[in-house]
C-alpha positions as CSV (number, residue, x, y, z in Angstrom):
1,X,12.6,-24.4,34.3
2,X,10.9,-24.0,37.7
3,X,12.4,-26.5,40.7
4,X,9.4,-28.7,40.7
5,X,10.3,-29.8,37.0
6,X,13.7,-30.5,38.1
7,X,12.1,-32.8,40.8
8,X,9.2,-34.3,38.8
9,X,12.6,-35.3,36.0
10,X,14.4,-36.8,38.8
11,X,11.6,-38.8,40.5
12,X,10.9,-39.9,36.8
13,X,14.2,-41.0,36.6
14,X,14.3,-43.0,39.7
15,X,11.3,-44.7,38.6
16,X,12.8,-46.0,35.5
17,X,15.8,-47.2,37.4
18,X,13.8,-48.6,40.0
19,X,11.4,-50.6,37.4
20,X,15.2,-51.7,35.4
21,X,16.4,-53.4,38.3
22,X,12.5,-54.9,39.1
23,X,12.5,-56.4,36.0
24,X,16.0,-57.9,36.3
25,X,15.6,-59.4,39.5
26,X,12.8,-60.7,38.1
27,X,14.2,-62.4,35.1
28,X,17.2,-63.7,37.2
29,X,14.7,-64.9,39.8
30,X,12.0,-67.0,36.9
31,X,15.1,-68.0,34.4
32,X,18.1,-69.1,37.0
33,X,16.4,-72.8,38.6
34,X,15.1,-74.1,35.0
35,X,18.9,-72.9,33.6
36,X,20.8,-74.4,36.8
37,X,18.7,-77.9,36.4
38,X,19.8,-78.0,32.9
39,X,23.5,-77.4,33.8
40,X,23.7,-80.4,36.4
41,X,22.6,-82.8,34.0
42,X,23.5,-85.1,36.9
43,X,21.6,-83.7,39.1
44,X,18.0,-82.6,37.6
45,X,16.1,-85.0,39.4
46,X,16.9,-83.7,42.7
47,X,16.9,-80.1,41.7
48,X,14.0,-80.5,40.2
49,X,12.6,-82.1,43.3
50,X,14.0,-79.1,45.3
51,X,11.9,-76.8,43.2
52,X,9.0,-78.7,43.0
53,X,9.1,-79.2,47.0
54,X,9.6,-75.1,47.0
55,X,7.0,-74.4,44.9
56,X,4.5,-77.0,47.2
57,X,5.8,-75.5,50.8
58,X,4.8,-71.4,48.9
59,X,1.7,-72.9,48.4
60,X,0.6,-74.5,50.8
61,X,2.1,-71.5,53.2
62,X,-0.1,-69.0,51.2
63,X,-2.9,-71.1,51.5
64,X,-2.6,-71.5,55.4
65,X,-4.4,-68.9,56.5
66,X,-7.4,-69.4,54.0
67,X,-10.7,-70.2,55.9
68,X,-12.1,-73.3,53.2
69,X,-15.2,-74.1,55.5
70,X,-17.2,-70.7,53.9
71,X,-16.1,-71.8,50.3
72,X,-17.3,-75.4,50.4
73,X,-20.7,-74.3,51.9
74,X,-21.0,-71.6,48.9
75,X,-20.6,-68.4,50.8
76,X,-18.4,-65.5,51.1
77,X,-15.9,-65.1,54.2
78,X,-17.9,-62.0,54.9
79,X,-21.1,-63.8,54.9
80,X,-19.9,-66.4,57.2
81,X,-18.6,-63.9,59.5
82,X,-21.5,-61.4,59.4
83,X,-19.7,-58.7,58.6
């Protein structure tokens, strides 16, 4: 067993830890606002209008920078910029 294979096992090893605790924060993240809107039975209307509003003000953050003139004229950004 040379020292790279030691170091190739242990980067492996940290990649499968690393891709764990990826996919658990990702479940926790995509299952805990539907489970906490079912718990507040009470209050589902307004958490659901809390997510909805979060999910609108993401979007239309992402969306911000977007230049729509090139797409509503049928062109590429790139053609619309000559690049």
């Amino acid at each position: 067993m040379g020292e790279n294979s030691i170091r190739e096992r242990r980067a492996g090893a940290q990649e499968q830890k690393n891709f764990a605790y990826r996919t658990a924060a990702t479940s926790i993240i995509t299952s805990a606002p539907p489970f906490a809107i079912l718990q507040l039975e009470d209050m589902a209307l307004l958490m659901g209008s809390f997510v909805l509003f979060a999910a609108l003000a993401a979007a239309m953050s992402s969306a911000r920078r977007l230049d729509w003139y090139p797409l509503k004229q049928g062109e590429t950004a790139t053609q619309a910029t000559g690049e």
